[in-house]
N, C-alpha and C positions, 0 to 999 in steps of 0.2 A: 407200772411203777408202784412199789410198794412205799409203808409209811418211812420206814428209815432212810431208802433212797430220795423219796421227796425232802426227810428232814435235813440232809446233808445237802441237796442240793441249795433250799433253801436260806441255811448258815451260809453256806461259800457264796450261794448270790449276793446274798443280802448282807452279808457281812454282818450277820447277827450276834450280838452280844447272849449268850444260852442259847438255848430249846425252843424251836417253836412247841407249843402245848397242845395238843388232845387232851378238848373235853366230851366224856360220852354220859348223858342224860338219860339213865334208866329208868324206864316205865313200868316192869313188872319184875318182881322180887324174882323170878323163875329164873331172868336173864344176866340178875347177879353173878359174877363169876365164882363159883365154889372154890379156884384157886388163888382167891383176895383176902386177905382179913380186911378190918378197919380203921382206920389208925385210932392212934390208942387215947388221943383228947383231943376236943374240938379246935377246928381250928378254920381261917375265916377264908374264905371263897379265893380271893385274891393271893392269899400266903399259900395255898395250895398252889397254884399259880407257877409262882413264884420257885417253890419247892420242887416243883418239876421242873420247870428253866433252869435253874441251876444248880439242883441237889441231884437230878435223875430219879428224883423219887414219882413213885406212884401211890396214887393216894385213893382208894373205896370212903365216900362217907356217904352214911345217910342223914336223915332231917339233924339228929341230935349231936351230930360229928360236926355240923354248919354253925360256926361261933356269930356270925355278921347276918340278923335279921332279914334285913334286905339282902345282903348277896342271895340267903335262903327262897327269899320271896320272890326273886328276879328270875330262880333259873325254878320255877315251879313247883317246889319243898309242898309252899302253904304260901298263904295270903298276907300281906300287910301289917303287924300289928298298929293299932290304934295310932301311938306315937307320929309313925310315917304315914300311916294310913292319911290325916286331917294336918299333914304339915307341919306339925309343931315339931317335927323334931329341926327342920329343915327352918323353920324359923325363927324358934326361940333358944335351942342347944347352940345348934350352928353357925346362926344369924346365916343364912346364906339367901334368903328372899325376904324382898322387903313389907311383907303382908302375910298371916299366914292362907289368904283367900290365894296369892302368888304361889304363895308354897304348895300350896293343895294343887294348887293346877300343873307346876312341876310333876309332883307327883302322878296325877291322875294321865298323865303324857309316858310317863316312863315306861318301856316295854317291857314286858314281863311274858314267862307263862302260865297257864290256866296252874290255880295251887292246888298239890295234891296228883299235877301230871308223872312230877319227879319223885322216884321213891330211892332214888341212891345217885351219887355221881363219881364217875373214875375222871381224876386229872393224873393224865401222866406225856410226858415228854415226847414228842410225837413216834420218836421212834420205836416204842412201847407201849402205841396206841392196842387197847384191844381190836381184835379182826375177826369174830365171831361173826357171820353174814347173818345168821338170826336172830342174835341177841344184843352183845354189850360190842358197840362199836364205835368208833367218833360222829359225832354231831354237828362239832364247832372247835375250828383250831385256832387259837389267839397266838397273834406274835407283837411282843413286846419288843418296840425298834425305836431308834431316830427315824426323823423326819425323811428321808433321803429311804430309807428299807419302804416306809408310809408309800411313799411317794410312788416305789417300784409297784407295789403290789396292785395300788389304784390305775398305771398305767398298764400293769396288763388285763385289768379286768375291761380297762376302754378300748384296748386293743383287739379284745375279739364281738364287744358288745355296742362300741359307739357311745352315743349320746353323753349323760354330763353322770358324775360321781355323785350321790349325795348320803352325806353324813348325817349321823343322828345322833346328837350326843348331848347332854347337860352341864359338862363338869364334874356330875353325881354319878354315883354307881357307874363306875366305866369300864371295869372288867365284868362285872355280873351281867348287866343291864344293854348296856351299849356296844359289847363285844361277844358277849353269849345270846344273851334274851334276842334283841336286836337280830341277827344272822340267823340264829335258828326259827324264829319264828317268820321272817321276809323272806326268808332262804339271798339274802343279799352281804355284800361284804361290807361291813362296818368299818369307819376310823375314829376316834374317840381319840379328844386330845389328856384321856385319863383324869383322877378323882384327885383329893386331897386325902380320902380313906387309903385307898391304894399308896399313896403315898407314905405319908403317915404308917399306916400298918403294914403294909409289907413291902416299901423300898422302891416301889415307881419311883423313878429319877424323873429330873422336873423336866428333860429333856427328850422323854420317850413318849409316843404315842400309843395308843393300843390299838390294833386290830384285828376283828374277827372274821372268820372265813368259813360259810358252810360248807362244812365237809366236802359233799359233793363235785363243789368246786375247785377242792384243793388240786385235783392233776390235773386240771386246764390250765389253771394258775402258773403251777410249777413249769409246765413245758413250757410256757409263754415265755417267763422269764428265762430258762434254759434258753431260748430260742433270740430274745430279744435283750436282755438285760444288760450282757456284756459290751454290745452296740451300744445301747443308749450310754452306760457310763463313761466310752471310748469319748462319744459323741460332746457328754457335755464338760469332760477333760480338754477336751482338745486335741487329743492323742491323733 
């Protein structure tokens, strides 16, 4: 099953509102694709996003293309600056913990990767995923859903693996952090009930979840719900 057939499956399963997204975290400049430019001003982690769900755009940026500190920080650009680093942004910008000793610890929780892993990132729509087997290829596919798409994706991943689902999320960075960093680095499927940045800056509806999906994962996923999805919504229709 290739990326466009998974992506199409996955819209018709899921009744998705856009593109599921392909994000691929590049590690060495060599694997850059020579047939990319960069887009042309920065722009923030999320709106990239975004830009691929529903514009079909594909986006190359490296460090100085990443407008959102933190998004930059989260998918392994570089490290923390100071501000996020010790909390204060999170406590005294945002008022969003009530201590900045709270805040810090927020922070010091949030997954990340090592800074300096990532020297470029391609987000683009899954169907337009690059397929390079040595180089630039997907990592981490986010799909921005309702509750009910949430819902499909965690039941088929209990459907062939048992035991209990467990989310890791803050509220904060939920597309950078808790939908990329998160799954690429556990190799695990994330659900994030999304940020107020994402909101705010690039149009998360207050209604949508986020979730990420290591790569790897994605065509067990896909056949699962090929397989079972149309039952269970019979199921819980009544049909």
């Amino acid at each position: 099953m290739d990326y466009a057939e998974m992506s199409d499956k996955l819209v018709n399963l899921l009744e998705l509102n856009g593109k599921p997204i392909a994000v691929s975290l590049i590690k060495r400049e060599e694997d850059i694709p020579g047939d990319l430019s960069k887009i042309e001003s920065p722009r923030r982690y999320c709106q990239m996003l975004q830009d691929a769900r529903f514009k079909d755009t594909v986006s190359l940026a490296t460090v100085d293309m990443h407008a959102c500190d933190g998004g930059a920080a989260a998918i392994g650009f570089k490290d923390y600056g100071q501000i996020i680093k010790t909390g204060a942004l999170y406590r005294y910008k945002l008022n969003k913990e009530v201590s900045l000793g709270v805040a810090k610890r927020v922070v010091d929780h949030m997954p990340r990767s090592a800074p300096g892993s990532t020297v470029a990132t391609i987000i683009a729509p899954l169907d337009k995923a690059p397929t390079d087997p040595d180089g630039a290829k997907p990592d981490v596919i986010v799909v921005m859903a309702g509750v009910l798409a949430a819902r499909r994706i965690v039941q088929a991943v209990i459907y062939r693996h048992g035991g209990r689902f467990n989310a890791n999320f803050a509220g904060i960075q939920s597309t950078c952090a808790d939908a990329t960093a998160y799954p690429y680095i556990s190799g695990n499927v994330n659900v994030s009930i999304g940020c107020d940045g994402a909101a705010k800056n690039a149009g998360l509806s207050d209604d949508e979840l986020v979730v990420g999906i290591p790569a790897e994962l994605l065509e067990e996923i896909t056949e699962t719900l090929s397989e079972c999805a149309p039952g269970w919504d019979k199921w819980q229709k009544g049909a």
